[in-house]
C-alpha positions in Angstrom: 7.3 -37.1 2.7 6.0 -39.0 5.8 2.2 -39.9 5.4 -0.8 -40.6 8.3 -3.3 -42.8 7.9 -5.1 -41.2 10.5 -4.3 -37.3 8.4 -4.4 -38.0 4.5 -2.5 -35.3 2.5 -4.8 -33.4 0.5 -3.3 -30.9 -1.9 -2.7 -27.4 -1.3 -2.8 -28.2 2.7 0.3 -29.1 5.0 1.5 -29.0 8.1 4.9 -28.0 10.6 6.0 -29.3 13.6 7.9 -27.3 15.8 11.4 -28.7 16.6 12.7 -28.4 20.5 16.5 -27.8 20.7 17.0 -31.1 22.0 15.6 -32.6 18.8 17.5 -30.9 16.5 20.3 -32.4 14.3 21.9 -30.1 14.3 22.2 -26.5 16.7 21.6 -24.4 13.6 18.8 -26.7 12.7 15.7 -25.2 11.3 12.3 -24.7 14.4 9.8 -26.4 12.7 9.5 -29.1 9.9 7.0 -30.0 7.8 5.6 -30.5 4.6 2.6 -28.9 2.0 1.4 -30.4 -0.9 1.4 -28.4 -3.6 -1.9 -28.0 -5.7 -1.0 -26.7 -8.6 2.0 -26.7 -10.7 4.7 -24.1 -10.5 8.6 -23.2 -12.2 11.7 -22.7 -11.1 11.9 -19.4 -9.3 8.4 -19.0 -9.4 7.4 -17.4 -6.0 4.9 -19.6 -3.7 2.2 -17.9 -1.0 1.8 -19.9 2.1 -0.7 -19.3 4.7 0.1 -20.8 8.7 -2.4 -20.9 11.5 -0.9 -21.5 14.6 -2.2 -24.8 16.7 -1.8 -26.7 19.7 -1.5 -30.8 19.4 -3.1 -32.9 21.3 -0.1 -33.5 22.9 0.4 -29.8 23.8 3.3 -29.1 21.1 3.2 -25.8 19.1 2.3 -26.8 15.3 1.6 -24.8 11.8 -0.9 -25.7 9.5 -0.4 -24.8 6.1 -2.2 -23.8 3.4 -1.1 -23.3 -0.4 -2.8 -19.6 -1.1 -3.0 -19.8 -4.7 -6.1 -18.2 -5.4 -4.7 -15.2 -7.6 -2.4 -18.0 -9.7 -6.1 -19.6 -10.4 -7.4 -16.2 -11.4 -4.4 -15.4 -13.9 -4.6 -19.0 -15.3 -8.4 -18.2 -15.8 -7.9 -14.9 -17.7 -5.3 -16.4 -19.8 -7.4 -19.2 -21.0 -8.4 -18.8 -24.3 -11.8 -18.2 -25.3 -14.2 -19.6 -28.3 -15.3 -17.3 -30.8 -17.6 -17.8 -33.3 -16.5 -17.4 -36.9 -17.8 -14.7 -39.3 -18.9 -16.9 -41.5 -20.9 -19.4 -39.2 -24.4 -20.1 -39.2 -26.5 -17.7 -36.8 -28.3 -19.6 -34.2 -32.1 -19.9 -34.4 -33.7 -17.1 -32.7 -37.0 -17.4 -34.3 -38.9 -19.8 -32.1 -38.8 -23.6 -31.7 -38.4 -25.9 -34.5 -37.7 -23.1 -37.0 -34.5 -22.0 -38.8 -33.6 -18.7 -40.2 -34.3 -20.9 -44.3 -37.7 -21.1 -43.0 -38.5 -17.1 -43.0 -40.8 -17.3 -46.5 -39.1 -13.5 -47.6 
C-alpha cells in the first residue's frame, strides 16, 4: 500500500487513480487503481459496500475517493451484542430517597 505524508490513510477512506492507456502494464489492465482501508473486520466471502465520489486532481486527472459504507455492519454488530440483565435474585436498587436502603423501611 503506498502511503503520503501529505494524505495519511485513515480507516474506512481510500482513494483511485485513474489509469491512461499508456500507463497500463498491461492492455487488459484495470482503469483506475487504488486502495481503501478497511475499518472494520470482515470474512472470506463476506460482501464489502464501497462508496466513490468522483474528483478532479490538482493536476487535472480524473480520481475516486472511497469510502468504506459500513454503517448497516455497525448496526447488526450493535443488535447482536449482548445485553446485561439483572438477576432474579439481586438486590433492588434504592428507590426510596437518598442515603436510605429498602432494610431501612421500619415495616
Amino acid at each position: 500500500m503506498a502511503t503520503n505524508n501529505n494524505f495519511p490513510d485513515k480507516p474506512g477512506y481510500g482513494t483511485f487513480f485513474y489509469q491512461a492507456p499508456e500507463d497500463k502494464k498491461h492492455p487488459q489492465g484495470p482503469d483506475f487503481t487504488g486502495h481503501v482501508v478497511l475499518e472494520m473486520d470482515y470474512k472470506a466471502g463476506e460482501r464489502i459496500n464501497i462508496g466513490l465520489w468522483q474528483k478532479q486532481t490538482r493536476m487535472g486527472s480524473t480520481m475516486f475517493s472511497a469510502r468504506e459504507d459500513n454503517w448497516k455492519k455497525k448496526k447488526q454488530l450493535e443488535q447482536s451484542q449482548p445485553t446485561e440483565v439483572t438477576p432474579g435474585y439481586a438486590k433492588p436498587k434504592n428507590t426510596y430517597g437518598k442515603g436510605r436502603d429498602i432494610d431501612d423501611v421500619p415495616f
